[in-house]
C-alpha positions as CSV (number, residue, x, y, z in Angstrom):
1,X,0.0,0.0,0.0
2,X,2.6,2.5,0.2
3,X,2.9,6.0,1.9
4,X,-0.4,7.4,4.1
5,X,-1.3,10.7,1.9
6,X,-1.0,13.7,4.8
7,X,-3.9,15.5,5.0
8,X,-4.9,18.5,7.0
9,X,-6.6,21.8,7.2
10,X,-4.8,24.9,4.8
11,X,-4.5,28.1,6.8
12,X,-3.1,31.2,5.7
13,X,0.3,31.0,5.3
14,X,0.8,27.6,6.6
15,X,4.0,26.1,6.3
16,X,4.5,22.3,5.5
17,X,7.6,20.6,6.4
18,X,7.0,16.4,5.3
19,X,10.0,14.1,5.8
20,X,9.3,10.5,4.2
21,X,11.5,7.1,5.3
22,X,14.6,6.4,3.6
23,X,13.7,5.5,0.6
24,X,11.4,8.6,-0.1
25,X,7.7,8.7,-0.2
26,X,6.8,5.7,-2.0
27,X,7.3,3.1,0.2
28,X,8.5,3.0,3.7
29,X,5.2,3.8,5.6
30,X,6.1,6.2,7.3
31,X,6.0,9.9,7.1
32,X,6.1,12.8,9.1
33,X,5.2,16.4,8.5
34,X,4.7,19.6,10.3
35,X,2.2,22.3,9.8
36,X,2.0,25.9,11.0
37,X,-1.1,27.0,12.4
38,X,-2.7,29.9,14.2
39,X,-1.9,27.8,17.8
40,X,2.1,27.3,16.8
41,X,3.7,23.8,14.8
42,X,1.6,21.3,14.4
43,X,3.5,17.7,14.0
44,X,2.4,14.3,12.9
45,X,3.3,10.9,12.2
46,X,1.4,8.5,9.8
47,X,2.5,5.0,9.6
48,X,1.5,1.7,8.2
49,X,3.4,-0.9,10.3
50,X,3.2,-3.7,8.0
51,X,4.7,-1.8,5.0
52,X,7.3,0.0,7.1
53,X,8.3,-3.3,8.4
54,X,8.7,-5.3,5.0
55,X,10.4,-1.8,3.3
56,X,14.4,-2.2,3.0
57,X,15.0,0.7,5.4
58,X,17.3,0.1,8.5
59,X,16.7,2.9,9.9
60,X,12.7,3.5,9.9
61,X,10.5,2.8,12.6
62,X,7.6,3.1,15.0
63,X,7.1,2.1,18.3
64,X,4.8,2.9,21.4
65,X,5.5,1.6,24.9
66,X,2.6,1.6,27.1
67,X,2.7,0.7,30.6
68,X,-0.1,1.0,33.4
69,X,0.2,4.8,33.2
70,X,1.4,5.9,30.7
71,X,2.2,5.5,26.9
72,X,5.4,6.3,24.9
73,X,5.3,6.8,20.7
74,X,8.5,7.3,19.4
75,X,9.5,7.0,15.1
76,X,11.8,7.7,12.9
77,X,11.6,9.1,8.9
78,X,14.8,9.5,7.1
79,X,17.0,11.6,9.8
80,X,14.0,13.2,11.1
81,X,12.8,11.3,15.0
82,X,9.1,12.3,16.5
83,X,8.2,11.4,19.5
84,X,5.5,12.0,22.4
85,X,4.0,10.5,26.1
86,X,0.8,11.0,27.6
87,X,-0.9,9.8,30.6
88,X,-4.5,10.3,28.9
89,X,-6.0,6.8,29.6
90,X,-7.6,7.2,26.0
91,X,-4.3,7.3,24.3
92,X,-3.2,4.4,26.9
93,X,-5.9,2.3,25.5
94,X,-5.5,3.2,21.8
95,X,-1.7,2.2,22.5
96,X,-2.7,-1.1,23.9
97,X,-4.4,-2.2,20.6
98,X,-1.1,-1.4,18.1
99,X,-0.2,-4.4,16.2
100,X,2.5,-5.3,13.9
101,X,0.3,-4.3,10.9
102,X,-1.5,-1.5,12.4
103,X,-1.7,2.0,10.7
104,X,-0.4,4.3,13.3
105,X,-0.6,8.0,13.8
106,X,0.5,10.7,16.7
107,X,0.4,14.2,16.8
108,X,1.8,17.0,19.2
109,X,2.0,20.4,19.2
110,X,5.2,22.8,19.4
111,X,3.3,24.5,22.4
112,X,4.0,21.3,24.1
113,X,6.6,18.9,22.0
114,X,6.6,16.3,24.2
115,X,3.0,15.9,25.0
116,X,0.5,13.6,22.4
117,X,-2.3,15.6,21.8
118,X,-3.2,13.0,19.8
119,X,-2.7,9.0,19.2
120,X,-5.5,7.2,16.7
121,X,-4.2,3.2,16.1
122,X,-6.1,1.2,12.9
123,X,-6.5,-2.4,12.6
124,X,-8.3,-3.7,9.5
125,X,-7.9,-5.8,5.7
126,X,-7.0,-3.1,4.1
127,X,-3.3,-2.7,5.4
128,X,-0.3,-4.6,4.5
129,X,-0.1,-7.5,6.6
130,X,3.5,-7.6,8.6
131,X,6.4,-9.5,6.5
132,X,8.7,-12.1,8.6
């Protein structure tokens, strides 16, 4: 299935920034881009497990770490590393479903970089199933 087309809201003089993985936008997974807004930089990152793990990258990734309280979401495009925690039981929960051919997604905000202010997890047919 290839790269997750970003998709987002166009304000007036928004800036996008969109790294891909290491072998550009075509087929990694994984991609991460930032977007100015009115309420400061707006960061994401998309990816579809299953591709990203049967690309030839070494150096791509996504991972989330979730213990009883809290959850961890760290990845990697290219040279450029995202990451975010939360204690939000919500995104605790979300974290708890990620599989190895889940599409994944996080987002912070550069009023906060550390913080999630969001964490969505898919499961369904329609993504690549993981590769051994």
């Amino acid at each position: 299935m290839g790269i997750v087309a970003a998709s987002h809201k166009a304000y007036s003089g928004a800036k996008t920034t969109q790294t891909c993985g290491a072998s550009g936008c075509s087929g990694t997974g994984i991609v991460i881009f930032s977007v100015g807004t009115p309420s400061g930089v707006y960061t994401q990152t998309q990816a579809l497990v299953g591709t990203l793990r049967a690309s030839a990258s070494t150096t791509d990734y996504v991972q989330c770490t979730v213990s009883s309280a809290s959850v961890y979401c760290v990845a990697q495009a290219g040279t450029v590393t995202h990451s975010c925690q939360s204690t939000d039981p919500k995104f605790i929960s979300a974290a708890q479903t990620f599989q190895g051919d889940s599409f994944i997604s996080f987002n912070t905000l550069s009023t906060n970089p550390s913080v999630c202010t969001n964490l969505s997890v898919s499961n369904g047919s329609s993504f690549a199933p993981k590769q051994p």
